[in-house]
Each structure stands twice: as structure tokens, then as C-alpha cells.
C-alpha positions, 0 to 999 in steps of 0.5 A: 257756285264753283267754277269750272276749270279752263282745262275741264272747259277745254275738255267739254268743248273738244267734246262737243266738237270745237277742234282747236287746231282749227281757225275760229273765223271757220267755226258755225255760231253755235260752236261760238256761243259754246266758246262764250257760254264756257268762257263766262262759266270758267270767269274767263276776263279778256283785256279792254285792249284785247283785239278780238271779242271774248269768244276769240280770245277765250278760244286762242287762250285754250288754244295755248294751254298745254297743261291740258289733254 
């Protein structure tokens, strides 16, 4: 199976109402397990010496992509 891309994950997600200008301490759980859920679609990995869970990370990460809409 093919993954998905970081960019189309960053579309979906945006679709489904996770604004990443946003603090992600103010997004509900369920945006949360979208950001997870998208993160292992995508393969996304976080460091063992990341300072925050998956979820964080994978949120900052799309945060900085700029290549994307």
C-alpha cells in the first residue's frame, strides 16, 4: 500500500477542520487522533529525543511545510 503524502495529509486534515495557525494544546481529542491517524498513514517517525508525543510533532511538522496549500 502506498502512502499517502505529508502535503495531501495536510489537505485532509485542513479539510476536516484542524487550522494550523491554531495552538494544538486548543485543539478537542478528536482532531488529535485525526493528526495521529494521518501521521501513521503518511509513515511519519518522531526522534526518541522529541519533546512532545507524535501527534504534537506531526502537527508542528505540517505547520512548517510551506511547500503545501
Amino acid at each position: 500500500m502506498k502512502k499517502r503524502s505529508h502535503c495531501a495529509a495536510k489537505e485532509w486534515l485542513k479539510a476536516h477542520g484542524i487550522n494550523f495557525d491554531q495552538d494544538f494544546h486548543a485543539l478537542p481529542s478528536s482532531k488529535v487522533s485525526l493528526i495521529v491517524d494521518e501521521a501513521k498513514a503518511t509513515g511519519y517517525r518522531k526522534s526518541k529525543s522529541a519533546p512532545g508525543s507524535r501527534a504534537r510533532m506531526y502537527f508542528q511538522y505540517l505547520s512548517r511545510k510551506k511547500g503545501c496549500r
